[in-house]
NUZAKOL-80969 format. One line per 4 residues: their letters; for each residue x, y, z of N, C-alpha, C, O. Coordinates in pm, 1 decimal. Each point is the difference from the previous one (the first is absolute). Layout:
<nodes>
A	X Y Z X Y Z X Y Z X Y Z ~ ...
</nodes>
This chain:
<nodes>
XXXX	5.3 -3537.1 -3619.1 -135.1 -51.8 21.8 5.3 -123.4 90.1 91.1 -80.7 18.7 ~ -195.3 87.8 23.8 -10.0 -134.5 134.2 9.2 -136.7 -106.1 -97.0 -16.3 -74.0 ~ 177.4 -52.8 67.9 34.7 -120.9 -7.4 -112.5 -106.3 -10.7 -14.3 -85.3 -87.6 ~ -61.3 109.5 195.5 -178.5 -73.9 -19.6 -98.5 33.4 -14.1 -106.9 -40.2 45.9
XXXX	146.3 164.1 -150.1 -118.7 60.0 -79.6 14.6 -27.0 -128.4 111.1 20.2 -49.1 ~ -193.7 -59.9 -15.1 0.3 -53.0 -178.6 -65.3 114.4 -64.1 -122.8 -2.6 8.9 ~ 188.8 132.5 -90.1 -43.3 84.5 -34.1 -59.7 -7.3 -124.2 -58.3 94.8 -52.7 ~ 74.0 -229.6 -6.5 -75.8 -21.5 -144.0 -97.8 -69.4 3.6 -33.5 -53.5 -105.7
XXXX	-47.0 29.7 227.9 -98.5 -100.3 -1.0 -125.3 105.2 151.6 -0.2 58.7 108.2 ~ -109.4 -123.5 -264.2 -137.5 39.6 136.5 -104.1 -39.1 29.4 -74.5 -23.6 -95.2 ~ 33.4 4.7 200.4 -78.1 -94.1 77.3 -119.9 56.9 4.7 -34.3 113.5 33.2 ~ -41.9 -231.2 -80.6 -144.2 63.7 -48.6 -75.9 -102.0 91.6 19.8 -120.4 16.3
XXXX	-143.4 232.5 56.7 -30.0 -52.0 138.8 82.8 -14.9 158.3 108.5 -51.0 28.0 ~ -204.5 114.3 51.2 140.3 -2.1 72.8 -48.0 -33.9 198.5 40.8 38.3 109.7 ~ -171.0 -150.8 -175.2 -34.7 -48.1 129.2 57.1 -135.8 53.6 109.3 -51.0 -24.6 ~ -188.9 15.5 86.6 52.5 -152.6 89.5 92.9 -71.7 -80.6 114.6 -22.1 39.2
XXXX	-170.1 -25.8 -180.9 147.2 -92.9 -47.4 70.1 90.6 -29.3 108.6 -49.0 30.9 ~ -88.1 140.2 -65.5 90.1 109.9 -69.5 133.0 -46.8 109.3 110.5 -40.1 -36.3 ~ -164.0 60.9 194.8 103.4 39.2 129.5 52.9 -154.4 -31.5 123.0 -4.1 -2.9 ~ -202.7 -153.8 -27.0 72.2 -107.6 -12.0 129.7 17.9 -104.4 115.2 -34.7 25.9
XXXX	-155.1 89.0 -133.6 64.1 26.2 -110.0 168.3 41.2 22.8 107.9 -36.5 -46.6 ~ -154.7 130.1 142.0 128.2 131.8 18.7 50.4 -115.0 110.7 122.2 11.0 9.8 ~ -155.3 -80.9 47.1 73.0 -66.5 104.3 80.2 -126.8 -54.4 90.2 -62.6 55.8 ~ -153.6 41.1 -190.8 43.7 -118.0 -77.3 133.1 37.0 -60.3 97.8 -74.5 -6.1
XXXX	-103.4 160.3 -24.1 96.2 88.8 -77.3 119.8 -2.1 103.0 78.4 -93.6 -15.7 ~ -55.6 168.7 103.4 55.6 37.9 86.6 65.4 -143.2 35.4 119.7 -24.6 -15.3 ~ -202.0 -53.4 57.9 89.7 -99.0 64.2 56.1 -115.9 -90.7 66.2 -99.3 30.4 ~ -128.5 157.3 -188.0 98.3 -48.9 -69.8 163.5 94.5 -67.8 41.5 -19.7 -114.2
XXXX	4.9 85.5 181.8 49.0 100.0 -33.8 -9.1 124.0 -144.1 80.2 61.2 -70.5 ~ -166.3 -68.7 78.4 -67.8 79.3 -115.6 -54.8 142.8 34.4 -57.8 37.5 102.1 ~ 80.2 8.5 -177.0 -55.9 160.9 4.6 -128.2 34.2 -60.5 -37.5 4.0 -117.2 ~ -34.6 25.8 258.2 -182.2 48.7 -13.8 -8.1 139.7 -79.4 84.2 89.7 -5.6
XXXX	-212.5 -98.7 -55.0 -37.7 135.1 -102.4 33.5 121.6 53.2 -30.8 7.0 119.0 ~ 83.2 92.6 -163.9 19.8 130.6 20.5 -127.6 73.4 57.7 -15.1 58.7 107.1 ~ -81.1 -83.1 -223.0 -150.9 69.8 -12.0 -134.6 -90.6 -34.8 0.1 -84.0 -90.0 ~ -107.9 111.0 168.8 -80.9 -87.1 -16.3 -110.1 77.5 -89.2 25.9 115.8 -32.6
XXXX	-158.4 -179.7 -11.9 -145.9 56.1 -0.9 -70.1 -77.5 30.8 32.5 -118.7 0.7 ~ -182.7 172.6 44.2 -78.1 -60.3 41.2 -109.4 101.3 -43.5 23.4 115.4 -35.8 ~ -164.6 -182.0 44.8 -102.3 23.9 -9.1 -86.0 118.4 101.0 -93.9 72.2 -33.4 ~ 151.3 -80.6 143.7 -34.6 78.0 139.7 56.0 126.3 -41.7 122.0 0.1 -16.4
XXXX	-193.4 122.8 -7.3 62.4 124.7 19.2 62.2 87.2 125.8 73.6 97.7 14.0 ~ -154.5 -200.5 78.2 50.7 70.9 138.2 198.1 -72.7 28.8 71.8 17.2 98.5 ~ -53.9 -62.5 -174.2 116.3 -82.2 11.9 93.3 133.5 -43.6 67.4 72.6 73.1 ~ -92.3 -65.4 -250.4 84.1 108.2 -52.5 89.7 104.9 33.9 -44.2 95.6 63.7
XXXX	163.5 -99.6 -96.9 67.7 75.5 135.0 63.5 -13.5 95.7 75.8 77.8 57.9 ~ -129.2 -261.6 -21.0 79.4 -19.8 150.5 100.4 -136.0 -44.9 7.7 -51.1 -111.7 ~ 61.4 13.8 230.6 91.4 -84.2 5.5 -46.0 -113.5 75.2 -6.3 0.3 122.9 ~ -37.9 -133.6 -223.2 -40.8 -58.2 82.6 120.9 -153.5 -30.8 52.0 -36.5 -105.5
XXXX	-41.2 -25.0 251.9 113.6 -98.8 0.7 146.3 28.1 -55.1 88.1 -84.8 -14.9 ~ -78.5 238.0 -16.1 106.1 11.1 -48.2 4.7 49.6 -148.1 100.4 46.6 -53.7 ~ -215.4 -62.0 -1.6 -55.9 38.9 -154.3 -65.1 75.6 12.5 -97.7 -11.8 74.0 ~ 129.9 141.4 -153.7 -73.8 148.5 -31.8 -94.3 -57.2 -115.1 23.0 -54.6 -107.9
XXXX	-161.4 97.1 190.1 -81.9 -35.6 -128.7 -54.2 163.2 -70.6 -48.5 92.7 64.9 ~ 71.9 -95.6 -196.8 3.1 111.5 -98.5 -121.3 -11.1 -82.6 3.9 82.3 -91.5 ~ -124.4 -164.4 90.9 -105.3 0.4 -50.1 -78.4 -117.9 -13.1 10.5 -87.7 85.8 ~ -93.8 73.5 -189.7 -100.0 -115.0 -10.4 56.3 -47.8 -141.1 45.1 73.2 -88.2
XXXX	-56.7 -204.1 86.1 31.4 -65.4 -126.5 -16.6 58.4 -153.0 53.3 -42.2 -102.6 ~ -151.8 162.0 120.9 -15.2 64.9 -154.9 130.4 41.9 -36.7 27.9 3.2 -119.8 ~ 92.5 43.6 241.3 130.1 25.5 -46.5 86.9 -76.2 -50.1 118.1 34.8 2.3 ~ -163.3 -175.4 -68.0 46.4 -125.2 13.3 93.9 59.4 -113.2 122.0 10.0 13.7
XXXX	-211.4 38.7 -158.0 121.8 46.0 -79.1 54.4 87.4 -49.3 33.6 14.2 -117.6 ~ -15.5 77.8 238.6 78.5 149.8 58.0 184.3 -94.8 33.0 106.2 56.1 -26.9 ~ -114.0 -189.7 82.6 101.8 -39.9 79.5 117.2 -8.4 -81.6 108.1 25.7 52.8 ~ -115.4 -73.1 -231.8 127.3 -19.3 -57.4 45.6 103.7 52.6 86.4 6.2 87.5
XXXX	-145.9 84.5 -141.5 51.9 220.2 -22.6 71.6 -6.8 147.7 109.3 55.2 -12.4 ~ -124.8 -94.0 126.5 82.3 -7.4 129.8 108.7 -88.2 10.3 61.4 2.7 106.7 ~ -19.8 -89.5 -204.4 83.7 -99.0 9.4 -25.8 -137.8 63.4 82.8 -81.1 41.5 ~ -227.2 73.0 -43.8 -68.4 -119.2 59.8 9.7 -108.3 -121.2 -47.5 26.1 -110.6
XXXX	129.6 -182.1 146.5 -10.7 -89.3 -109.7 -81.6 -105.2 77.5 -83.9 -63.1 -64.2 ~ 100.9 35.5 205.7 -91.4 -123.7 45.3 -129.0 40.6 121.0 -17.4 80.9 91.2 ~ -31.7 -157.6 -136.6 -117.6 20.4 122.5 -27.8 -159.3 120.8 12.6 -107.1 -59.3 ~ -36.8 100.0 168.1 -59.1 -64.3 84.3 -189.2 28.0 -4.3 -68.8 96.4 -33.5
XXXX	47.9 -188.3 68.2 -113.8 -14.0 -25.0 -73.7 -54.7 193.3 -10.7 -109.4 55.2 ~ -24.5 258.9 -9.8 -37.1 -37.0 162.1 -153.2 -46.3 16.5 -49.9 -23.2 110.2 ~ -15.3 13.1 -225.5 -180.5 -1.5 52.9 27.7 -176.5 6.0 57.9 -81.3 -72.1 ~ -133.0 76.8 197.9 -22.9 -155.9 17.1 -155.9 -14.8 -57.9 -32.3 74.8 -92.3
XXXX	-54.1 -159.6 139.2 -85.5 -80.6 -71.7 -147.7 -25.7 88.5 12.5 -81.7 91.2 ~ -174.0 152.4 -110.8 -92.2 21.4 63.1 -37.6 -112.6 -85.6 78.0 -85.7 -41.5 ~ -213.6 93.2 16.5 -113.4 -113.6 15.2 63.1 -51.4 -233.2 -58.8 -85.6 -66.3 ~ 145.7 147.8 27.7 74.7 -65.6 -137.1 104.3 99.5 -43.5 21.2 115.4 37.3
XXXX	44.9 -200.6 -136.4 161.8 107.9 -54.7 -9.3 67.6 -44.6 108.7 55.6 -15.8 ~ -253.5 34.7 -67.6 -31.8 68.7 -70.6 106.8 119.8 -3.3 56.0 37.7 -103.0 ~ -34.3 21.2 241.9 70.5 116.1 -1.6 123.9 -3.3 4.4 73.4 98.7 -6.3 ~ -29.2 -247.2 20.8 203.9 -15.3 -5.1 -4.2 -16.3 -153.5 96.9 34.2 -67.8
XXXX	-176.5 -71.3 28.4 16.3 -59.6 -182.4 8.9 204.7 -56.3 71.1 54.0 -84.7 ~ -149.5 -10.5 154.2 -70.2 94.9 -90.7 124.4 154.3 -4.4 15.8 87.0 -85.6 ~ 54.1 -111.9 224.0 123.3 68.7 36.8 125.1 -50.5 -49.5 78.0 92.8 -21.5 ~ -36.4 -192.2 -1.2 76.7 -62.8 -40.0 -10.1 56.9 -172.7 75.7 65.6 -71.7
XXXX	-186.7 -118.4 56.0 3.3 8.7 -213.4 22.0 160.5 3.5 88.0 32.4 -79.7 ~ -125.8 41.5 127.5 47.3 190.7 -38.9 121.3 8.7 94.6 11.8 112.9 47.6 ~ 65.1 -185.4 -14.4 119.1 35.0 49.8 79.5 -25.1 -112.4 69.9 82.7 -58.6 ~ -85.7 -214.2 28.6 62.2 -76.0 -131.7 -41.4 119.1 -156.9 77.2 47.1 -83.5
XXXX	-223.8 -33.0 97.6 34.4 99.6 -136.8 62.6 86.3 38.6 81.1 12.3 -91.8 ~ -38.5 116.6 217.8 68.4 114.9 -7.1 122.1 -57.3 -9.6 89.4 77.1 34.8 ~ -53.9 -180.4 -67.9 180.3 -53.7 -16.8 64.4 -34.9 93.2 121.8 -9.8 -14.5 ~ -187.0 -22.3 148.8 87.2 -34.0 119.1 7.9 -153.6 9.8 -103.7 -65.7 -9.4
XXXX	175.2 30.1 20.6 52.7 -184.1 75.9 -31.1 -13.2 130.3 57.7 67.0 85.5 ~ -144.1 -147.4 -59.2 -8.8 -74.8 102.5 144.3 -14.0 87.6 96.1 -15.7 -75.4 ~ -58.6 18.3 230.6 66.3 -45.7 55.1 -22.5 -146.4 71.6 -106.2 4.7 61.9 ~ 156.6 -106.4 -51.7 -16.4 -124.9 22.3 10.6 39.1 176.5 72.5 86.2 49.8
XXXX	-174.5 -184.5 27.0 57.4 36.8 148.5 -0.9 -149.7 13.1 -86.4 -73.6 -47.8 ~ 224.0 24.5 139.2 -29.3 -133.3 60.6 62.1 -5.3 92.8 122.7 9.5 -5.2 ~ -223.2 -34.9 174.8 58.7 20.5 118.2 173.8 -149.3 -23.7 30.3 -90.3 -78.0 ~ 5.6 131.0 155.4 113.5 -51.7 33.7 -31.2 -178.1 68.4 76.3 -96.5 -5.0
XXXX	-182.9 103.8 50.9 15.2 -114.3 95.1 -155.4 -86.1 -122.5 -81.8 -80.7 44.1 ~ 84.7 121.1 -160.6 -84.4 -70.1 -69.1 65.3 -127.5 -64.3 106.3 -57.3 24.2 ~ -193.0 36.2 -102.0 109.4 -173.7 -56.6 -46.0 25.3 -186.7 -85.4 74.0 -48.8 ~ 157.8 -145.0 -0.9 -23.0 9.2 -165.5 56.3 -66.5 -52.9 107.3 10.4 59.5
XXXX	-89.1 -95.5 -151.0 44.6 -144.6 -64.5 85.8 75.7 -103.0 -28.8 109.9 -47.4 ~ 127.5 -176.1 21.8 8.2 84.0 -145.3 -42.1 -38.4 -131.3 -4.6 70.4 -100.8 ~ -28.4 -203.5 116.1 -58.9 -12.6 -127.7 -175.8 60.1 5.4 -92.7 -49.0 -64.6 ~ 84.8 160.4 155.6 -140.6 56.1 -11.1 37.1 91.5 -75.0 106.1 59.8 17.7
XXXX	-189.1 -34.3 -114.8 -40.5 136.8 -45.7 -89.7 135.5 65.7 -110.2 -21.4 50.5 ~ 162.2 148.5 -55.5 -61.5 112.7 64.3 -15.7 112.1 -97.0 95.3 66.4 -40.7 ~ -243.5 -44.1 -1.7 58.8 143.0 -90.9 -11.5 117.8 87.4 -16.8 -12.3 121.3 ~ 27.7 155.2 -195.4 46.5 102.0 55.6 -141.2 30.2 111.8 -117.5 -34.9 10.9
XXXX	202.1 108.9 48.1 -95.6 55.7 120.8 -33.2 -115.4 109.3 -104.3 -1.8 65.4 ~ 200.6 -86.8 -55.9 -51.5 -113.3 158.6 4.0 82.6 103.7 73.6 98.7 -2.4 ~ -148.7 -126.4 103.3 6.0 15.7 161.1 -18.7 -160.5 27.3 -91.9 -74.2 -34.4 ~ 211.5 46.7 108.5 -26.6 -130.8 32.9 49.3 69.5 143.8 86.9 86.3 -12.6
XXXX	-126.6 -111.0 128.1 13.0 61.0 119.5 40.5 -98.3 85.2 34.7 -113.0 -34.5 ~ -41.9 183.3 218.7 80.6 -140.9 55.1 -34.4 -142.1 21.1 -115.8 -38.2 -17.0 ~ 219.5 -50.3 56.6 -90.1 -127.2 -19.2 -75.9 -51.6 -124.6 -61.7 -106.5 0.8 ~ 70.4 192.3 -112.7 -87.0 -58.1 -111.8 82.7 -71.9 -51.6 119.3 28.0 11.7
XXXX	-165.3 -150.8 -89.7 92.2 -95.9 -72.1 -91.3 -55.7 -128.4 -120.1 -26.1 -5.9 ~ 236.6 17.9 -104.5 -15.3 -6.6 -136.0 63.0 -151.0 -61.4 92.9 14.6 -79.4 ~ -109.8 -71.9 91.2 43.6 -106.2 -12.5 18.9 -64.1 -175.8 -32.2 68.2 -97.3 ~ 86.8 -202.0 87.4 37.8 -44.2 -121.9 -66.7 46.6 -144.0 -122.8 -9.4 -1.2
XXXX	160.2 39.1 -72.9 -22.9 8.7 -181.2 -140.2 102.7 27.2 -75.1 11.5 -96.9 ~ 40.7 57.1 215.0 -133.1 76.3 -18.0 -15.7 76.9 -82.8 112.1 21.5 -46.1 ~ -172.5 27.8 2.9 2.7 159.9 -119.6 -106.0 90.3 79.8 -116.3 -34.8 20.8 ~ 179.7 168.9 25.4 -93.5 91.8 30.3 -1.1 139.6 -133.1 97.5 59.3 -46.1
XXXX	-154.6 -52.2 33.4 -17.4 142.3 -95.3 18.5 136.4 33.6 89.0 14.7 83.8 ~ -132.8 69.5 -114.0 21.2 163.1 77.7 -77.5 40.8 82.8 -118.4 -33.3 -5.8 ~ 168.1 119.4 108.4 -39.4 67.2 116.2 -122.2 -129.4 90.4 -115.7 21.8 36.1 ~ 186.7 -135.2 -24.1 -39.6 -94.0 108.7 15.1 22.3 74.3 105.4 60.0 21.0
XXXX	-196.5 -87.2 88.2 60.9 56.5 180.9 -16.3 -142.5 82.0 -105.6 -53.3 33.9 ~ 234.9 8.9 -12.7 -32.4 -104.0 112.5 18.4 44.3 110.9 112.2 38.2 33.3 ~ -183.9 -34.5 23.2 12.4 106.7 158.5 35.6 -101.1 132.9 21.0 -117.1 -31.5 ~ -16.6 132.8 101.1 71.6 -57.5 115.0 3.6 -126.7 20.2 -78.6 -27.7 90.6
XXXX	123.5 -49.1 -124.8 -12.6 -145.5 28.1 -61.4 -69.5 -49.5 -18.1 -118.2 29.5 ~ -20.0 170.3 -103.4 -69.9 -35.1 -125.0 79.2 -130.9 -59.4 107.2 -28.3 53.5 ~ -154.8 -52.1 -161.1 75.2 -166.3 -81.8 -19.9 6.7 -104.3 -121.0 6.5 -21.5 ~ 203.5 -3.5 -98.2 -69.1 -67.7 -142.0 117.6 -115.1 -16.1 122.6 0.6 -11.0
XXXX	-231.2 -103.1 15.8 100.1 -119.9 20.7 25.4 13.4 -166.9 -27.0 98.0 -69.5 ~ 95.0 -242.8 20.6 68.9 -69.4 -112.4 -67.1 12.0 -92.9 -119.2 -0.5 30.5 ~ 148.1 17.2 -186.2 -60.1 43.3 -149.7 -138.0 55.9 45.3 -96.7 -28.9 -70.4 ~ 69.6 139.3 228.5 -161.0 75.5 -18.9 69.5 99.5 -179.8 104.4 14.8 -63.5
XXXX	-243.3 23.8 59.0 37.0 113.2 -67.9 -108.3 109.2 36.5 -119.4 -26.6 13.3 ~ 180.9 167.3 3.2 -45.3 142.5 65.4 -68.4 71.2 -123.4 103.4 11.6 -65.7 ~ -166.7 25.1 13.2 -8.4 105.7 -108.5 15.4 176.0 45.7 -37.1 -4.3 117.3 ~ 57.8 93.7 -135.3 12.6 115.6 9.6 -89.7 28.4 48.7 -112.5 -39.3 -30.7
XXXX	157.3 159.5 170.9 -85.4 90.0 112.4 -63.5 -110.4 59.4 -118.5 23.2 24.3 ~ 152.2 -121.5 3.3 -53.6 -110.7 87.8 15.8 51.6 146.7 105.2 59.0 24.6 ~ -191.2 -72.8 70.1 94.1 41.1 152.9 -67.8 -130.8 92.8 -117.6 -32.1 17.0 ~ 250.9 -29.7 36.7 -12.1 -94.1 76.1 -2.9 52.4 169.9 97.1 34.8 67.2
XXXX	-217.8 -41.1 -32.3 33.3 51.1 160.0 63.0 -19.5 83.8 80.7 -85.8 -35.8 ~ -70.2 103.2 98.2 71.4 -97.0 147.7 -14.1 -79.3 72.2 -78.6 -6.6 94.5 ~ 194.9 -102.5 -150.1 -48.7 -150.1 29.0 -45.7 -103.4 -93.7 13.2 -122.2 7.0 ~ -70.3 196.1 -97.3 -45.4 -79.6 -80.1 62.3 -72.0 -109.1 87.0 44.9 -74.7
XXXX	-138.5 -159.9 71.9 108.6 -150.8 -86.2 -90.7 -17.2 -115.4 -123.0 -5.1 0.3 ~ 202.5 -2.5 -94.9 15.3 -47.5 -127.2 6.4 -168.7 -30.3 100.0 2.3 -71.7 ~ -130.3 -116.5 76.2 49.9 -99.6 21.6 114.4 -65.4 -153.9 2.6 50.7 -112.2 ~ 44.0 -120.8 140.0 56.5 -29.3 -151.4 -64.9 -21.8 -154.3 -64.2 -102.5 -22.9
XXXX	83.2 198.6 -75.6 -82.8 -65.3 -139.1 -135.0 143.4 -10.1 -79.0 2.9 -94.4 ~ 76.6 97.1 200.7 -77.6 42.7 -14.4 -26.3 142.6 -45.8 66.3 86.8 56.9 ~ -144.6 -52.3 -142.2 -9.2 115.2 -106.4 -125.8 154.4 84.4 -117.2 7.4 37.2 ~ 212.0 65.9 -43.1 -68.3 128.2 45.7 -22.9 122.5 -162.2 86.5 78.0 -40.1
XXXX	-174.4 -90.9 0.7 -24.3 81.3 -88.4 27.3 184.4 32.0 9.9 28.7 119.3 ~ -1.7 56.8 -193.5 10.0 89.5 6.2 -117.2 137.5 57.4 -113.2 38.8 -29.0 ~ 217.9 -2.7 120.5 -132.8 67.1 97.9 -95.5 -11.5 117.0 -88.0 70.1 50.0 ~ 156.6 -217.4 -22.2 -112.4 -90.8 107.8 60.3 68.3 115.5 86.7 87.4 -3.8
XXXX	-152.6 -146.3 122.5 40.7 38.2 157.7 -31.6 -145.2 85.9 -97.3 -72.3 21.2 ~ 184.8 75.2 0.0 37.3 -118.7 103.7 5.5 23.4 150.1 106.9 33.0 51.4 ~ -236.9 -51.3 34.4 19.3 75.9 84.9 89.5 -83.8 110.3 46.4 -107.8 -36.9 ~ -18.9 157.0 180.3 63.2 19.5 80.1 -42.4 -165.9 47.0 -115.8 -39.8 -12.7
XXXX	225.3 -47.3 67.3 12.5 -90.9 44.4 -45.0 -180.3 -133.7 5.1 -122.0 15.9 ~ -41.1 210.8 -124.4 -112.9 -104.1 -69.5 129.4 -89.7 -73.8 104.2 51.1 -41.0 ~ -144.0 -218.6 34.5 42.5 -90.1 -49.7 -57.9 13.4 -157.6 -117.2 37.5 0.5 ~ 171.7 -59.1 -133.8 -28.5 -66.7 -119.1 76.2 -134.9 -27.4 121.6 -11.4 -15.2
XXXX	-209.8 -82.1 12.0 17.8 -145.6 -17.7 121.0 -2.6 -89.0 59.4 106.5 -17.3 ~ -10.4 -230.0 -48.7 128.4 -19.7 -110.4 -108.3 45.2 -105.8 -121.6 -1.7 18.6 ~ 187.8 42.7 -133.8 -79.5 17.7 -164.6 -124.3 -2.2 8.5 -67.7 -97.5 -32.6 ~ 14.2 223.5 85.4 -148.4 47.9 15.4 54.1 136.6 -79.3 116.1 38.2 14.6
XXXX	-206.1 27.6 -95.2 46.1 118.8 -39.2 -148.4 77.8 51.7 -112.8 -39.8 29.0 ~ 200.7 208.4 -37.1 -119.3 65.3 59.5 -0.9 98.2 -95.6 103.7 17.6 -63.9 ~ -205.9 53.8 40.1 -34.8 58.5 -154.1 51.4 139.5 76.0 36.5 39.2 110.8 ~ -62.9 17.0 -270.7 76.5 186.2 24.9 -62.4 57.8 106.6 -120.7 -24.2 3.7
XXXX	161.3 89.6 80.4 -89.2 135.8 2.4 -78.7 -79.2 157.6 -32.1 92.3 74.8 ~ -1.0 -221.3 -16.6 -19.3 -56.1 57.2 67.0 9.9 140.0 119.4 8.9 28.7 ~ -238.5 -13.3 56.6 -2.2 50.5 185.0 19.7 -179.0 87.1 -78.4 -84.6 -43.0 ~ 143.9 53.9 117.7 14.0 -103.5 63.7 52.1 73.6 128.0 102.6 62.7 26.6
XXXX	-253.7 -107.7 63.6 24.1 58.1 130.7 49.8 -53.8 74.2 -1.2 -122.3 -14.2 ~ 95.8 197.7 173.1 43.0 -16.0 60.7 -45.2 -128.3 102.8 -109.4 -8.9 55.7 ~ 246.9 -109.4 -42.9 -16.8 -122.7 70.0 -76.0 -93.1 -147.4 30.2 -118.9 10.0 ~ -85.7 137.0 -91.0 -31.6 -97.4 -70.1 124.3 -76.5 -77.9 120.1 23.0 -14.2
XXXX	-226.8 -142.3 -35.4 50.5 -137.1 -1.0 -45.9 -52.5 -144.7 -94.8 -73.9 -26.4 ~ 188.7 132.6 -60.0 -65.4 16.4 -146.0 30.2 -115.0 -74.2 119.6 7.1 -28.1 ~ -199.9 -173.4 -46.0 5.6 -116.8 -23.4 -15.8 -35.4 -160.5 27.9 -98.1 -68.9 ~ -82.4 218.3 46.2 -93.2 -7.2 -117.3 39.4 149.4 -99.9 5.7 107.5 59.7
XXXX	13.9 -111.2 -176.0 46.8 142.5 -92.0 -140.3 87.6 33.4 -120.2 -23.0 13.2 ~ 233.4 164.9 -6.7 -132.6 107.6 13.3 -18.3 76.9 -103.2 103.9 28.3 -59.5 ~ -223.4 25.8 7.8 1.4 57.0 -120.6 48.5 123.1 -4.1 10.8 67.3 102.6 ~ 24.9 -22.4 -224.7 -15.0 165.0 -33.6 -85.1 77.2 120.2 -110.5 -50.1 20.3
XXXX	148.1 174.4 69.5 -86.3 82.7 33.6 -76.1 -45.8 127.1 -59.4 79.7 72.7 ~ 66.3 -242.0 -45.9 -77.5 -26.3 98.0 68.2 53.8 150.8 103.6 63.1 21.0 ~ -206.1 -115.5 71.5 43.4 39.4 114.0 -26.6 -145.5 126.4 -105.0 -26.5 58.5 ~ 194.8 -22.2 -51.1 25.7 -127.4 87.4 39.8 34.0 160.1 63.9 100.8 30.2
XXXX	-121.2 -221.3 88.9 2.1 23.5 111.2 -37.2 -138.8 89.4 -102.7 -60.0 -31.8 ~ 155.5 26.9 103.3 -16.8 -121.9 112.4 85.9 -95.6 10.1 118.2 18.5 -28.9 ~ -170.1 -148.4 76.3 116.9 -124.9 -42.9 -139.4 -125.7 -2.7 -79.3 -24.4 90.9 ~ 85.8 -23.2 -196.1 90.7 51.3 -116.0 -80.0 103.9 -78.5 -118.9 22.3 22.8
XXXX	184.8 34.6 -108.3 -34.9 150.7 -13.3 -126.3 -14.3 -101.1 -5.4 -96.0 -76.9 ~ -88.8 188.6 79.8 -87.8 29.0 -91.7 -58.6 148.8 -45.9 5.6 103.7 66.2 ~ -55.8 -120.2 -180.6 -35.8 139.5 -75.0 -77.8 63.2 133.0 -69.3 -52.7 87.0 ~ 107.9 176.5 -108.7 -111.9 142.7 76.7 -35.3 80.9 -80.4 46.8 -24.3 -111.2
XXXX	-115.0 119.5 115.8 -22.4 99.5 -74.4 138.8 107.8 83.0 69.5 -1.7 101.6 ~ -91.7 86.9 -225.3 131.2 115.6 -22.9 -89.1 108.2 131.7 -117.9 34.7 -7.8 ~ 194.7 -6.7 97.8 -56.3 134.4 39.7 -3.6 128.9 -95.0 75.3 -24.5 -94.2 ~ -127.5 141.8 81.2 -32.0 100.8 -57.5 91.7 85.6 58.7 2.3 119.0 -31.6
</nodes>
C-alpha cells in the first residue's frame, strides 16, 4: 500500500479546507485518509485530491465494519460551527478518534494544552499555559496568546488573535482577521465578524461586528 495513504482514517468533507488539511498532513509527513464522505452525491464514486469518496456521512457508522478507527474532520466553517460540532459528535458516537492535524510550520508552547481533534494549521501559534478543548480549528495564522482559554468546536479564522487572558466559549466563530482584547470572554455559540475589534465580553449566541465591535442582528 502507498505509504501516504492512511487506510484507517476518513475524511469527512472534502472541499476547500479538506485540500488545506491533506496538504497539512503531507507536509507534515503524515499519511492522508484512504477514503473520504461528503454530502455531494455527485462526488460519490470519484477520487477527489487523492481520496475516493464512498458516500455521505450517514455511512459514518458502516466505517468500524471497514477497519476505520480515525476520522479527519474536512468541513470548514459558513456563517457558525453548527455543522463541524454536529459531524464531529456522530463521528465520535460511531467510535472513531479524531486525527490531530498540525501544519509543520505552526508554533505551540508546551505548557499549552490541546484536546483531541486540533487543526492548528500554518503559521498558527499556541502559545503559553493556553487550554484549547476538542476539535478547535486555528486556521492560518491565526494567535491564542498566553492562559486564552478555547472551549470545544471553537474555529479561529485566519488571522485572527486571541489576546492574552482571553476566553472563547464553546461553539463561537471568530472571524477572519478579528482582534479579542486581553480577558474579554465571548459567550457560546457566538459570531465575531471579520476585521473586528472585540473590547468588551460577548454574550451567548450574539452576533458582533466593527471596531470597536458591536451587537448586529443574526442573519437568517
Amino acid at each position: 500500500m502507498n505509504e501516504s495513504v492512511n487506510a484507517s482514517c476518513v475524511l469527512i468533507g472534502v472541499g476547500g479546507h479538506a485540500v488545506v488539511l491533506l496538504e497539512a498532513l503531507l507536509a507534515a509527513d503524515r499519511a492522508v485518509p484512504a477514503i473520504g464522505l461528503d454530502g455531494d452525491a455527485e462526488l460519490h464514486g470519484t477520487v477527489q485530491q487523492g481520496v475516493r469518496i464512498v458516500g455521505g456521512d450517514d455511512m459514518l457508522p458502516e466505517m468500524p465494519r471497514l477497519g476505520i478507527t480515525h476520522f479527519v474532520l474536512g468541513v470548514g466553517t459558513g456563517s457558525d460551527t453548527a455543522t463541524r460540532r454536529r459531524l464531529f459528535e456522530n463521528a465520535r458516537a460511531a467510535g472513531l478518534n479524531p486525527l490531530d492535524v498540525r501544519h509543520p510550520s505552526s508554533l505551540c508552547s508546551p505548557s499549552a494544552e490541546l484536546g483531541p481533534g486540533i487543526q492548528l494549521l500554518a503559521r498558527g501559534v499556541v502559545n503559553a499555559q493556553a487550554e484549547l478543548g476538542e476539535s478547535v480549528l486555528v486556521n492560518t495564522a491565526a494567535i491564542v496568546e498566553h492562559h486564552c482559554v478555547v472551549e470545544d468546536h471553537v474555529h479561529l479564522a485566519t488571522g485572527a488573535i486571541l489576546c492574552g487572558g482571553a476566553t472563547v466559549r464553546s461553539g463561537a466563530l471568530i472571524g477572519a482577521g478579528a482582534i479579542i482584547k486581553h480577558g474579554v470572554v465571548v459567550g457560546r455559540n457566538a459570531v465575531v465578524g471579520a476585521g473586528a475589534v472585540v473590547i468588551d465580553d460577548v454574550a451567548d449566541d450574539a452576533v458582533v461586528a466593527g471596531i470597536p465591535a458591536r451587537r448586529i442582528e443574526r442573519s437568517r
